[in-house]
N, CA, C and O atoms as a Tinker XYZ file with bonds, in Angstrom:
   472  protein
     1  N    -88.062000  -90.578000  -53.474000    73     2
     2  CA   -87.331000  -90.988000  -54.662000    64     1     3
     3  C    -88.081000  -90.485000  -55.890000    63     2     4     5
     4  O    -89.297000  -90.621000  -56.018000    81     3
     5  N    -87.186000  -89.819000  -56.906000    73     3     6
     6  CA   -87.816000  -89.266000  -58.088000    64     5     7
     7  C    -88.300000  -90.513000  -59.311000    63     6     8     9
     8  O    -87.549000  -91.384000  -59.750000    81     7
     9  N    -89.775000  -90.298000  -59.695000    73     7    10
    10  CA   -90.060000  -90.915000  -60.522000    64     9    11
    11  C    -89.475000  -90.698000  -61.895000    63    10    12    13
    12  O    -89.132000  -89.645000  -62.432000    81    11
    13  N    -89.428000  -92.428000  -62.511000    73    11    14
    14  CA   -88.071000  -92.272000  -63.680000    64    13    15
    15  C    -89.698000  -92.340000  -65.130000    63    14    16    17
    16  O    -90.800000  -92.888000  -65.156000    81    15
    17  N    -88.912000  -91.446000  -66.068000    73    15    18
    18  CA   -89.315000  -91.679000  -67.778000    64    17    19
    19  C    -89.451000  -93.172000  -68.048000    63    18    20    21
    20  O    -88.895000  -94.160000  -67.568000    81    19
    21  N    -90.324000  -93.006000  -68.920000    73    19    22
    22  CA   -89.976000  -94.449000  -69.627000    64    21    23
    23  C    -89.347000  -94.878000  -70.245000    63    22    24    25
    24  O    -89.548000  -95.780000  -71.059000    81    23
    25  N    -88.337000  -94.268000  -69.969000    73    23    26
    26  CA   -87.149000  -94.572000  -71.362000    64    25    27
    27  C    -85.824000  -95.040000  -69.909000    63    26    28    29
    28  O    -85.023000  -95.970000  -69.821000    81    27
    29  N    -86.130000  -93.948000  -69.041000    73    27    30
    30  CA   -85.425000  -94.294000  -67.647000    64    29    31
    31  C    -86.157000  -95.864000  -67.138000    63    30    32    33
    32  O    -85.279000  -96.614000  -66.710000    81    31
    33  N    -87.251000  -96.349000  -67.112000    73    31    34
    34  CA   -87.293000  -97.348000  -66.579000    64    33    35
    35  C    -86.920000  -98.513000  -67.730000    63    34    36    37
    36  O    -86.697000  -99.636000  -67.278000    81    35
    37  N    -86.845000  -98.349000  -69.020000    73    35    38
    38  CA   -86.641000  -99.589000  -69.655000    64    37    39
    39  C    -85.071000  -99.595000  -69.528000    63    38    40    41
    40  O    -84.567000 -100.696000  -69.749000    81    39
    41  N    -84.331000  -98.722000  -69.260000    73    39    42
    42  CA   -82.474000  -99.177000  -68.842000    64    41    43
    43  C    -82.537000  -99.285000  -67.352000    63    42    44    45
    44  O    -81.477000  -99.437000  -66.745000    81    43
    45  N    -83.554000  -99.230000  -66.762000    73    43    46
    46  CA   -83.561000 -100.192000  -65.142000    64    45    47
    47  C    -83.839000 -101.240000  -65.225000    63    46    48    49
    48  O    -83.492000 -102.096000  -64.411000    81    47
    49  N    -84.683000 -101.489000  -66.441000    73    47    50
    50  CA   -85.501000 -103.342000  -66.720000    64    49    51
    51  C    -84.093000 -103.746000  -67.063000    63    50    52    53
    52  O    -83.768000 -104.920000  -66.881000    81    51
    53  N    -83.315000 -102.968000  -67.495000    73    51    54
    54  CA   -82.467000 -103.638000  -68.798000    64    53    55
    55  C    -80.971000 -104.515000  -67.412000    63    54    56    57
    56  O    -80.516000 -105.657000  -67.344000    81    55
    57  N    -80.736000 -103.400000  -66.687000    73    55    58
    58  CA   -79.640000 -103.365000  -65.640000    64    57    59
    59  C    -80.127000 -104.279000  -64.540000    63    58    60    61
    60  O    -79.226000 -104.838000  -63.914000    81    59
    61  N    -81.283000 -104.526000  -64.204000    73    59    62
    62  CA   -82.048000 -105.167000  -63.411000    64    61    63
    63  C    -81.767000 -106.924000  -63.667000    63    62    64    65
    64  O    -81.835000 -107.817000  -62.823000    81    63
    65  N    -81.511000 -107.008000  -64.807000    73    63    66
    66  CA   -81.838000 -108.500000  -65.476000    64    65    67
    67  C    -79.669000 -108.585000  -65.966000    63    66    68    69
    68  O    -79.129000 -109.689000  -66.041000    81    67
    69  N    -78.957000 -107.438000  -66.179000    73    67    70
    70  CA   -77.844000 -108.035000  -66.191000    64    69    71
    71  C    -77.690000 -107.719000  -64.557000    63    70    72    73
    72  O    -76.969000 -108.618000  -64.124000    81    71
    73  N    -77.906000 -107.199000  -63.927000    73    71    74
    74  CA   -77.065000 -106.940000  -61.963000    64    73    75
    75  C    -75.887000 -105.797000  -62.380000    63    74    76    77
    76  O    -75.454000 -104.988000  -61.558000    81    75
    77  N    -75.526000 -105.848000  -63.518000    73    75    78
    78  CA   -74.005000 -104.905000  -63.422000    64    77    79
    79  C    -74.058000 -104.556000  -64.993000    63    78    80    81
    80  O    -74.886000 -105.228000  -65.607000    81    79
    81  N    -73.354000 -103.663000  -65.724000    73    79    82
    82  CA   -72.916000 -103.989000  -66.946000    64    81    83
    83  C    -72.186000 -102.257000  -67.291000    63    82    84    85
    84  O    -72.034000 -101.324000  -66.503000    81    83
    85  N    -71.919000 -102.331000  -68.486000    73    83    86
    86  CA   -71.489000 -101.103000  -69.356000    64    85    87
    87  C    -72.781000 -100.493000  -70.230000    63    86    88    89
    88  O    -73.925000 -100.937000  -70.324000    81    87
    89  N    -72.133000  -99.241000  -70.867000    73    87    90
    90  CA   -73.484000  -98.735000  -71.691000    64    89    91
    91  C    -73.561000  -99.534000  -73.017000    63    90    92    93
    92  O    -74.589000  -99.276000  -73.643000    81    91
    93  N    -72.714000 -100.470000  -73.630000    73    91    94
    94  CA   -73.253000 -101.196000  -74.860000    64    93    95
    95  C    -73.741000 -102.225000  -73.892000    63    94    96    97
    96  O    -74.805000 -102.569000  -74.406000    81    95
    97  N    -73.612000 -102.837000  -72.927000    73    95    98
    98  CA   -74.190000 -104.115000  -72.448000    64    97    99
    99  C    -75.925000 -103.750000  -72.018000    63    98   100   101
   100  O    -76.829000 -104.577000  -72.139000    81    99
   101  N    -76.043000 -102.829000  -71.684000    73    99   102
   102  CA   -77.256000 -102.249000  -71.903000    64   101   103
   103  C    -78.490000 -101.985000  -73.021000    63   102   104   105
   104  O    -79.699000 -102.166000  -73.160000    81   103
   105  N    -76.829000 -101.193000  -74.006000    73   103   106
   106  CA   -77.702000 -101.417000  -75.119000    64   105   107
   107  C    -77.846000 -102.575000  -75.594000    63   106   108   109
   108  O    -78.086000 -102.286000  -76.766000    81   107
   109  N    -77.876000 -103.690000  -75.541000    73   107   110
   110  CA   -77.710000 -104.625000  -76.154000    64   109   111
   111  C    -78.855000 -105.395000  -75.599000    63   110   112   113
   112  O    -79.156000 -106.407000  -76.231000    81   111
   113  N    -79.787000 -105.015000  -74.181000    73   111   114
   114  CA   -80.543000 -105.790000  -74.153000    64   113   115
   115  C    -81.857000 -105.264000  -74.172000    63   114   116   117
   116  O    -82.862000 -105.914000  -73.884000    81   115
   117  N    -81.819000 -103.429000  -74.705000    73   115   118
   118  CA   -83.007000 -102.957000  -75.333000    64   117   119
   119  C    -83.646000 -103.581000  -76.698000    63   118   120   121
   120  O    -83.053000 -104.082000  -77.653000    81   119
   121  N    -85.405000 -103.342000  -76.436000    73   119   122
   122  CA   -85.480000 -104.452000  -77.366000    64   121   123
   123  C    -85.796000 -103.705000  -78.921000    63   122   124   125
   124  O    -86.326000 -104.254000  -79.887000    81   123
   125  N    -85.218000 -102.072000  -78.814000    73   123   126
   126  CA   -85.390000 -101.297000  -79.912000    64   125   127
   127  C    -83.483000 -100.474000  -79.695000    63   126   128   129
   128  O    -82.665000 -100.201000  -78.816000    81   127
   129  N    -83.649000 -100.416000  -80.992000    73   127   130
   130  CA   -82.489000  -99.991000  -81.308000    64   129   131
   131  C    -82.042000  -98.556000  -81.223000    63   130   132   133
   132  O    -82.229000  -97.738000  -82.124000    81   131
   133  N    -81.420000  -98.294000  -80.044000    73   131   134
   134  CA   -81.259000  -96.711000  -79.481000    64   133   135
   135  C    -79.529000  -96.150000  -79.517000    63   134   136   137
   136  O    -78.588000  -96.928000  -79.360000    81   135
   137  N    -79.427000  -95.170000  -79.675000    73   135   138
   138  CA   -78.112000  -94.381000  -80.029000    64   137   139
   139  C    -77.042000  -94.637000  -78.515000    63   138   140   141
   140  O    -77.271000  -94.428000  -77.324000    81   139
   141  N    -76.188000  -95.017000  -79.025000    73   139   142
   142  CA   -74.949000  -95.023000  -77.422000    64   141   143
   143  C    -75.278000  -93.597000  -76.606000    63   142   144   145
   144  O    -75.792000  -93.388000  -75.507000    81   143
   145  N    -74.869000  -92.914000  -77.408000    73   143   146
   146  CA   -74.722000  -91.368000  -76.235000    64   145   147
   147  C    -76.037000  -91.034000  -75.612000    63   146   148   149
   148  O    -76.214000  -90.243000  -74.685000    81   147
   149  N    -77.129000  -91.890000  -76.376000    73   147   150
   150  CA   -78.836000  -91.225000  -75.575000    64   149   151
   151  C    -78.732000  -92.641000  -74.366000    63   150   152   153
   152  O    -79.160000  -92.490000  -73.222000    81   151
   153  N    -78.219000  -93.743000  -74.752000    73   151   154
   154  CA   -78.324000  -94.457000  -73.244000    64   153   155
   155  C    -77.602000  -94.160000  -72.733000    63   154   156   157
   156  O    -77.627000  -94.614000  -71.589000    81   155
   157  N    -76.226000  -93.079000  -73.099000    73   155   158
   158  CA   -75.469000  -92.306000  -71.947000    64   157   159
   159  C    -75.901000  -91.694000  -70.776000    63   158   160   161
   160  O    -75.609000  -91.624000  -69.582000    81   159
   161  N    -76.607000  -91.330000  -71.481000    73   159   162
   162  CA   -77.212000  -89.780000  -70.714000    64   161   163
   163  C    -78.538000  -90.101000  -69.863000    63   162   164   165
   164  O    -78.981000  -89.408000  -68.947000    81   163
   165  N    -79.079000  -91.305000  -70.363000    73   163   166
   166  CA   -80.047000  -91.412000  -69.341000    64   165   167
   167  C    -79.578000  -92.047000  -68.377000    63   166   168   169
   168  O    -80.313000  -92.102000  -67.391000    81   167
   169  N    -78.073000  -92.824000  -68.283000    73   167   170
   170  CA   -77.527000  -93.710000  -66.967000    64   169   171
   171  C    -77.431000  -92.374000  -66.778000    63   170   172   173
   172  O    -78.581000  -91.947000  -66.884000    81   171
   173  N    -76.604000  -91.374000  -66.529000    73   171   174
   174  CA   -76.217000  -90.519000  -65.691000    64   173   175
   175  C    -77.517000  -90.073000  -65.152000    63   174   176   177
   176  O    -77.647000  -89.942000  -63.935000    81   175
   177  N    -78.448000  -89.840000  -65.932000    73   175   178
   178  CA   -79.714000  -89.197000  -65.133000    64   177   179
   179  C    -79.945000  -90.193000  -63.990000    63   178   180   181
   180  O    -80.160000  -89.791000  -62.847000    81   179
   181  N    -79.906000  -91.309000  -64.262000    73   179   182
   182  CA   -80.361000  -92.240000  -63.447000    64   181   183
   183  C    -79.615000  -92.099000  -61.865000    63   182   184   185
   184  O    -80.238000  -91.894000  -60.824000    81   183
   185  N    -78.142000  -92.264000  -61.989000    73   183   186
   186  CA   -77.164000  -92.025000  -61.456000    64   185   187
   187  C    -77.392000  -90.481000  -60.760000    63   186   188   189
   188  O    -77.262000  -90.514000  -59.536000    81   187
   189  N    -77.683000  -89.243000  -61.279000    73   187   190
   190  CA   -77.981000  -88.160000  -60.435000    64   189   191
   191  C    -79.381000  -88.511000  -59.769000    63   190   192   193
   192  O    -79.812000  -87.748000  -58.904000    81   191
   193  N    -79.899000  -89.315000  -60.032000    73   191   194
   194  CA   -81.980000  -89.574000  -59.659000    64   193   195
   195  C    -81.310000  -90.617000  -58.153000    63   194   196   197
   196  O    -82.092000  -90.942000  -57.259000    81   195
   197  N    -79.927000  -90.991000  -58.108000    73   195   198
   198  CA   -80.096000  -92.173000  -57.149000    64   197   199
   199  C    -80.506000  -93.319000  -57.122000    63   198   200   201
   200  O    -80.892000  -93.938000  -56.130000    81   199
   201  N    -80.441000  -93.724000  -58.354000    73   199   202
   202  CA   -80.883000  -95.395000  -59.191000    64   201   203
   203  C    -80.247000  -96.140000  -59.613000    63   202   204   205
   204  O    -80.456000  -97.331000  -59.843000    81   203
   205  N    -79.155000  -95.350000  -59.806000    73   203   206
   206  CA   -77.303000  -96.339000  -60.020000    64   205   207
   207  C    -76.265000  -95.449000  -59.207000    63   206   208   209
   208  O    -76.268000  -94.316000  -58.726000    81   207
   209  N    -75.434000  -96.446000  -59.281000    73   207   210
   210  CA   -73.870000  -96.504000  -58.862000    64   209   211
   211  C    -73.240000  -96.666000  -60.166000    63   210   212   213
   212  O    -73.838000  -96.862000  -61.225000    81   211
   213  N    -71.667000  -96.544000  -59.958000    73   211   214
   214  CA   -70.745000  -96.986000  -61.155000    64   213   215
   215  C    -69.501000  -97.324000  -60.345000    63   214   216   217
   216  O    -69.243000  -96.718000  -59.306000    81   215
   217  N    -68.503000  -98.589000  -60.972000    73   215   218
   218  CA   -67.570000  -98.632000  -60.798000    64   217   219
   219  C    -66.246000  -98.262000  -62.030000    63   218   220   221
   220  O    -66.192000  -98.872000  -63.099000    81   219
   221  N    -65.511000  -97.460000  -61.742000    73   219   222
   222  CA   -64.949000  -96.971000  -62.335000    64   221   223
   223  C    -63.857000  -97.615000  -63.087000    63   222   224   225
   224  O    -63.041000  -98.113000  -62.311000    81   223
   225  N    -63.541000  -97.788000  -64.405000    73   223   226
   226  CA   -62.375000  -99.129000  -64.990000    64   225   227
   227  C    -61.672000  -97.791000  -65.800000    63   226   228   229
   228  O    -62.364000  -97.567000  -66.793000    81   227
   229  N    -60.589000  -96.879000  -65.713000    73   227   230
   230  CA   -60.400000  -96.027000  -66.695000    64   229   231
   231  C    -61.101000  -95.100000  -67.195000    63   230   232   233
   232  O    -61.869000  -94.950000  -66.245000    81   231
   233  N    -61.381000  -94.480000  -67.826000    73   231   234
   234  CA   -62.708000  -94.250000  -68.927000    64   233   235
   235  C    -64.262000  -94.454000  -68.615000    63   234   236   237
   236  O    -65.278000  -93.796000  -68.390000    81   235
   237  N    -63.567000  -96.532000  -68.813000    73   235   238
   238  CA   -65.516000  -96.611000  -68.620000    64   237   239
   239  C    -66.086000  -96.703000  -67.282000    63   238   240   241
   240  O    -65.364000  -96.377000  -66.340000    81   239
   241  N    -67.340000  -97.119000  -67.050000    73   239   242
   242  CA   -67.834000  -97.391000  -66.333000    64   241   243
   243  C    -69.142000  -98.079000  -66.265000    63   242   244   245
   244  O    -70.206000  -97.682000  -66.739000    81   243
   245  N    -68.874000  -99.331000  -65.509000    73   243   246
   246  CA   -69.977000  -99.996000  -65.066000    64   245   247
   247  C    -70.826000 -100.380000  -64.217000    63   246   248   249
   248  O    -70.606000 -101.076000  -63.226000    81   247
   249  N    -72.165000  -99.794000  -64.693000    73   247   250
   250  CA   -72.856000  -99.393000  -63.791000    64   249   251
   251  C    -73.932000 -100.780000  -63.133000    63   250   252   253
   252  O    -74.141000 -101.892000  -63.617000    81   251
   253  N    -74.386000 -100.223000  -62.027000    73   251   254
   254  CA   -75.001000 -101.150000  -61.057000    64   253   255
   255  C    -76.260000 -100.553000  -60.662000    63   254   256   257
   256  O    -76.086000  -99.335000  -60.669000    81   255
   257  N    -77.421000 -100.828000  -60.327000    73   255   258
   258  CA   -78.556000 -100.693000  -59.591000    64   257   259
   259  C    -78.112000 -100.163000  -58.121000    63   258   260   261
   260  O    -77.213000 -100.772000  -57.539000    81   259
   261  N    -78.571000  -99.325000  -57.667000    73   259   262
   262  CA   -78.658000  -99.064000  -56.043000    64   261   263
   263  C    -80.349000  -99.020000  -55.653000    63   262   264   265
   264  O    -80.665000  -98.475000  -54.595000    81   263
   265  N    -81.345000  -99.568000  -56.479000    73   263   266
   266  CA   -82.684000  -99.585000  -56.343000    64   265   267
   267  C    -83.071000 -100.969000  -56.484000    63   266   268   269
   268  O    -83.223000 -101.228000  -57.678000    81   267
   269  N    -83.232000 -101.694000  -55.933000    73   267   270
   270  CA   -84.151000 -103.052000  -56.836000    64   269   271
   271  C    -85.236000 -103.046000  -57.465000    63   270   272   273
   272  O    -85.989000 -102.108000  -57.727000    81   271
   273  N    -85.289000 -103.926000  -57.659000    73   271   274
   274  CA   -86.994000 -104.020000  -58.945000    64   273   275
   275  C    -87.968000 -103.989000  -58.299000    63   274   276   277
   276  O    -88.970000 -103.313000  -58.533000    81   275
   277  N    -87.670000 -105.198000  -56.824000    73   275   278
   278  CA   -88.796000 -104.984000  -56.091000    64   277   279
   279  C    -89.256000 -104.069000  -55.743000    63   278   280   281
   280  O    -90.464000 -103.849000  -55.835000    81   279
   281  N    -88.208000 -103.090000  -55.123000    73   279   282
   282  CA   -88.405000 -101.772000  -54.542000    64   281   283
   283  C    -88.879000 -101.038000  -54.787000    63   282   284   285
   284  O    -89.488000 -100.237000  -54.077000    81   283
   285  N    -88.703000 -101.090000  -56.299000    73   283   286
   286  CA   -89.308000  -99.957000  -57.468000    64   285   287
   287  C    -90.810000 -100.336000  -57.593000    63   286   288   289
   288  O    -91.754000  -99.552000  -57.498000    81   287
   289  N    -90.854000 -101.362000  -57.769000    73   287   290
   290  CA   -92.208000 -102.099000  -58.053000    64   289   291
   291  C    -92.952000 -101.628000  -56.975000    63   290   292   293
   292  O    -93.695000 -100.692000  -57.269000    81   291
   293  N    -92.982000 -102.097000  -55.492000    73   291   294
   294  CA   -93.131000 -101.545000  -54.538000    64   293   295
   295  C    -93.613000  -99.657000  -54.659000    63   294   296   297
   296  O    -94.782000  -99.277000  -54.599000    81   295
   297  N    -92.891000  -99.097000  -54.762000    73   295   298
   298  CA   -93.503000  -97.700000  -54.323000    64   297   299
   299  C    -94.024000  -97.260000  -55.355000    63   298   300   301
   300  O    -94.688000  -96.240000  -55.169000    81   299
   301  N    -93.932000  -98.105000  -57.672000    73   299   302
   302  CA   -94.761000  -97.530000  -58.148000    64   301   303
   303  C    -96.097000  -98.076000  -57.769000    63   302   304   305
   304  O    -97.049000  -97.297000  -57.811000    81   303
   305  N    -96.322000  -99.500000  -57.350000    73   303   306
   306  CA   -97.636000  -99.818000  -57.469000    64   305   307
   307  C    -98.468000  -99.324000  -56.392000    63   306   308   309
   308  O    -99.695000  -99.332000  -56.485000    81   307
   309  N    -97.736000  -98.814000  -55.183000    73   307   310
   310  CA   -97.980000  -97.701000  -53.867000    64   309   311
   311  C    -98.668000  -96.671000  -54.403000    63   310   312   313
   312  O    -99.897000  -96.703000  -54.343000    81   311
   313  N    -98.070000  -95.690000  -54.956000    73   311   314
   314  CA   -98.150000  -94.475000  -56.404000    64   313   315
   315  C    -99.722000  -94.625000  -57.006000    63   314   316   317
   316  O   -100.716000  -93.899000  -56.975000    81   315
   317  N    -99.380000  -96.099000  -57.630000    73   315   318
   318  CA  -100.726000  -96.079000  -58.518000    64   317   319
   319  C   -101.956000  -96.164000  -57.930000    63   318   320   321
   320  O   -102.928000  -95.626000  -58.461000    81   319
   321  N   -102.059000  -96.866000  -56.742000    73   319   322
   322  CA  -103.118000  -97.180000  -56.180000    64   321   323
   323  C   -103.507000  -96.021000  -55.338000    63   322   324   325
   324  O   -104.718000  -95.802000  -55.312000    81   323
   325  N   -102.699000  -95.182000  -54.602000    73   323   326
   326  CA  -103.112000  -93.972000  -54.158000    64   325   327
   327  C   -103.437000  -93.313000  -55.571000    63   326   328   329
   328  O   -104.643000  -93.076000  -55.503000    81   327
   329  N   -103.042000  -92.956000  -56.639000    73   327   330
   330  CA  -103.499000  -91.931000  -57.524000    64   329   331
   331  C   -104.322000  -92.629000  -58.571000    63   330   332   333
   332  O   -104.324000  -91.995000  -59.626000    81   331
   333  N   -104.965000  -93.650000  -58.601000    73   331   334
   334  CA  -105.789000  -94.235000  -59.284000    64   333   335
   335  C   -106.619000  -95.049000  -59.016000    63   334   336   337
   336  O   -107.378000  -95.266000  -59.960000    81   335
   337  N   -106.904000  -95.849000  -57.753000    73   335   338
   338  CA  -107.767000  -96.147000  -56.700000    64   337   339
   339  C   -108.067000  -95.878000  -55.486000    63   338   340   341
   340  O   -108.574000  -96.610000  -54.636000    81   339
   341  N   -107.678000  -94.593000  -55.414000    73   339   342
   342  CA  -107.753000  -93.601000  -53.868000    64   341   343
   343  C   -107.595000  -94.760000  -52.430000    63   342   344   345
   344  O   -108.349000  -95.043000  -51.499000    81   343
   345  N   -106.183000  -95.218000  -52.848000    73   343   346
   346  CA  -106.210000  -96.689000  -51.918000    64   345   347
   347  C   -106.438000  -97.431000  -51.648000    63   346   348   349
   348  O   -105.748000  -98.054000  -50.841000    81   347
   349  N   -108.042000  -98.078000  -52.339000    73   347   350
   350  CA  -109.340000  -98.521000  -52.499000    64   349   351
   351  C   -108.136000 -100.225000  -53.323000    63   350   352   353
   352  O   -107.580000 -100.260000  -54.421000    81   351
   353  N   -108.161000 -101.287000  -52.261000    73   351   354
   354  CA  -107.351000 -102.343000  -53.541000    64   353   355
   355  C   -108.823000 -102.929000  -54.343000    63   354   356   357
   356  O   -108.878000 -103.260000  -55.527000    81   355
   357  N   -110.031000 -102.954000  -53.301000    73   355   358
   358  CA  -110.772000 -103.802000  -54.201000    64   357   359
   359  C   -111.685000 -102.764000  -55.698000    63   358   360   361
   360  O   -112.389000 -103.258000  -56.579000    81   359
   361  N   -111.343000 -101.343000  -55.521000    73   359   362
   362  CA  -111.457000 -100.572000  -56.774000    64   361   363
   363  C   -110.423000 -101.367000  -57.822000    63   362   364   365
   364  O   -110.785000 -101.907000  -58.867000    81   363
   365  N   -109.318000 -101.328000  -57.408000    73   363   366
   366  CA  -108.352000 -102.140000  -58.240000    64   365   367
   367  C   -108.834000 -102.872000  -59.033000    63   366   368   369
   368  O   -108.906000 -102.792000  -60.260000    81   367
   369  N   -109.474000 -104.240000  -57.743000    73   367   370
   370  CA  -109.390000 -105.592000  -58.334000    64   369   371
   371  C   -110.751000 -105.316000  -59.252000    63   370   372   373
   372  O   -110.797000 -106.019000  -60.262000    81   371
   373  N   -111.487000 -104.713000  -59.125000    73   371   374
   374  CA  -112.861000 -104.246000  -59.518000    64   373   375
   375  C   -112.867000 -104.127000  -61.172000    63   374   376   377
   376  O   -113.556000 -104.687000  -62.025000    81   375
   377  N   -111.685000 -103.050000  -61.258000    73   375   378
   378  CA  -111.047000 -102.217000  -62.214000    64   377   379
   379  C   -110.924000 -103.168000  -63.373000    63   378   380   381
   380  O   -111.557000 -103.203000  -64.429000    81   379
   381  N   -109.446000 -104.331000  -62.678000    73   379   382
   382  CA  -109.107000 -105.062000  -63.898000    64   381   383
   383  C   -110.145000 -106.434000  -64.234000    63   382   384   385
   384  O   -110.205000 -107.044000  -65.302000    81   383
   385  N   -110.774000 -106.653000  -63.223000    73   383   386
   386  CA  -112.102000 -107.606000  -63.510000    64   385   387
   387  C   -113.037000 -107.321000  -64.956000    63   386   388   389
   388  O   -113.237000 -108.070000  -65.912000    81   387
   389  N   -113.433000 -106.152000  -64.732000    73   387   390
   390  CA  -114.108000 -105.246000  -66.022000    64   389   391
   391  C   -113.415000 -105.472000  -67.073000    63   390   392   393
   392  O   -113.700000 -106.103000  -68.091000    81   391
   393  N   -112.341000 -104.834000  -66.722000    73   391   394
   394  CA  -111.174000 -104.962000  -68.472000    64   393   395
   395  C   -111.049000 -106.134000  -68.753000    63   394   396   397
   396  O   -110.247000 -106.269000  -69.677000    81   395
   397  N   -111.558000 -107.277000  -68.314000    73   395   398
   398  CA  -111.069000 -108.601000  -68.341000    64   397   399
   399  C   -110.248000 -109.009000  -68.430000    63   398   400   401
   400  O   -110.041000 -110.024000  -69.095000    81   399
   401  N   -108.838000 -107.934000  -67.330000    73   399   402
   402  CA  -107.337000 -108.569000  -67.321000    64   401   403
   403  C   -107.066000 -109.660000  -66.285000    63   402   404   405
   404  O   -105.978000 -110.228000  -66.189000    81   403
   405  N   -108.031000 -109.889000  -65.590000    73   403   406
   406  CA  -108.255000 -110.957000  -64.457000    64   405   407
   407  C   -109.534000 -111.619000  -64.242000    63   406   408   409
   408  O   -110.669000 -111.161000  -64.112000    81   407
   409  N   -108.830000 -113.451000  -64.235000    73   407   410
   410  CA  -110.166000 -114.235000  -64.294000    64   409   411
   411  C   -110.862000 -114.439000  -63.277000    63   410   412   413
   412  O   -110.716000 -113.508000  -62.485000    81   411
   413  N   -111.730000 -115.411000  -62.822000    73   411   414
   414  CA  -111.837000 -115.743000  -62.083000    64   413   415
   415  C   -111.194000 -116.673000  -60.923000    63   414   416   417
   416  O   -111.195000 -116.521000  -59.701000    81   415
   417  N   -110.606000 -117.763000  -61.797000    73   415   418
   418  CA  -109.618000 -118.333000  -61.421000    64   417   419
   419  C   -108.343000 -117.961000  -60.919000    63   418   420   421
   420  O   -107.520000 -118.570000  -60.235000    81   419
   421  N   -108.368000 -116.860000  -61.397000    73   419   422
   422  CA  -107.027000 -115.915000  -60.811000    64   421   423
   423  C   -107.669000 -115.506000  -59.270000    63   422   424   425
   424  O   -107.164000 -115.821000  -58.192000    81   423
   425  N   -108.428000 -115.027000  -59.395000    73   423   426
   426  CA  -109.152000 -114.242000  -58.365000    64   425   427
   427  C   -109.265000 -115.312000  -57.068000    63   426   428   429
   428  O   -109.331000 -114.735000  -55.982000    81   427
   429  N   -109.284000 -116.198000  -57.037000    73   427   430
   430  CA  -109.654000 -117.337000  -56.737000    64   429   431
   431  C   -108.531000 -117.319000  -56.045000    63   430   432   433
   432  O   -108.538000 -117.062000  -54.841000    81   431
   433  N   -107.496000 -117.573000  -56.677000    73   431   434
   434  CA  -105.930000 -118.069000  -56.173000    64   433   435
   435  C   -105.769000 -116.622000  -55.097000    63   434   436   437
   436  O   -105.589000 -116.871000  -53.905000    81   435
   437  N   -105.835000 -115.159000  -55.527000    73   435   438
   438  CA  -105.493000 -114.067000  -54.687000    64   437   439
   439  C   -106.304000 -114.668000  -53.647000    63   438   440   441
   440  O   -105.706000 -114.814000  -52.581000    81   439
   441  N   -107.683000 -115.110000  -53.682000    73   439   442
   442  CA  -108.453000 -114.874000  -52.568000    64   441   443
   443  C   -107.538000 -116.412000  -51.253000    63   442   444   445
   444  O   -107.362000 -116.257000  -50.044000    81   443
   445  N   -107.228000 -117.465000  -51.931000    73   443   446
   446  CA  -106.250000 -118.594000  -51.417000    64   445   447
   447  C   -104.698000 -117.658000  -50.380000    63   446   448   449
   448  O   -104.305000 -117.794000  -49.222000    81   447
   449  N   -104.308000 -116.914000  -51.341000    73   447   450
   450  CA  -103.342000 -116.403000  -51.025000    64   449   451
   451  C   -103.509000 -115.547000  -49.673000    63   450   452   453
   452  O   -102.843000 -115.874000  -48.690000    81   451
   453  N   -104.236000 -114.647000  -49.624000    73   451   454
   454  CA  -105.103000 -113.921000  -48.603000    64   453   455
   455  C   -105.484000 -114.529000  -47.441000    63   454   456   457
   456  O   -105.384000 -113.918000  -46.377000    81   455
   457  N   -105.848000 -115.486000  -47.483000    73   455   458
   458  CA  -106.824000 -116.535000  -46.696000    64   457   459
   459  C   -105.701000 -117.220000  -45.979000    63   458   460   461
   460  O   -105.872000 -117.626000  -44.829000    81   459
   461  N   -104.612000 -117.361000  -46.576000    73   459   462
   462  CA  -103.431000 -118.650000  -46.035000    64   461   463
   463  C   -102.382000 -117.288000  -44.912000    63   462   464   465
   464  O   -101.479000 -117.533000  -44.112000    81   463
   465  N   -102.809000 -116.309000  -45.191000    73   463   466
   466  CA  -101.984000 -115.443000  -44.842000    64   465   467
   467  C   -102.049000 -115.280000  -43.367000    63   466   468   469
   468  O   -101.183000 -115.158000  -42.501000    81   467
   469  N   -103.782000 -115.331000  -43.346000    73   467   470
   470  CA  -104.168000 -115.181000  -42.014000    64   469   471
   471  C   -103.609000 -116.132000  -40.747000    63   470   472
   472  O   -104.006000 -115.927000  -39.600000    81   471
């Protein structure tokens, strides 16, 4: 599956959170103010990428996800960790420990989570 722009993933956040909609219902839940015909054109990209469907009403069309979030989520965070922790999760956890995007207490709970799994 082809990796989407960031402009392609914020009208997947956007479609993700309505399940269905049109291109103003879209626009409408970007949180910057973008031109109709440029969120045109990126559903269709999306739509040739294999990331939507459409059902057809006349004219318009409203489009649908054929990807979930999870899914997506799933093979980028796959992606990242092969190309930014050479697969390595505790490079990861290592990683955001340093940056101090994760506490201890957090760490704590993953390590609960892990542990209950077994």
């Amino acid at each position: 599956m082809e990796r989407l722009t960031n402009k392609e993933e914020e009208v997947m956040q956007a479609l993700w959170k309505l399940e269905k909609g049109f291109v103003k219902d879209i626009l409408a839940q970007l949180p910057e103010k973008q031109h109709y015909n440029t969120i045109s054109t990126i559903v269709r990209n999306l739509e040739e990428k294999g990331y939507v469907a459409y059902n057809a009403y006349g004219k318009t069309h409203q489009y649908y996800p054929l990807v979930s979030k999870e899914e997506y989520t799933k093979r980028f965070m796959n992606l990242a960790m092969k190309r930014y922790f050479n697969n390595n999760y505790k490079s990861m956890v290592s990683f955001f420990a340093k940056e101090e995007k994760i506490s201890a207490e957090e760490l704590r709970e993953i390590l609960e989570i892990i542990e209950n799994k077994k």
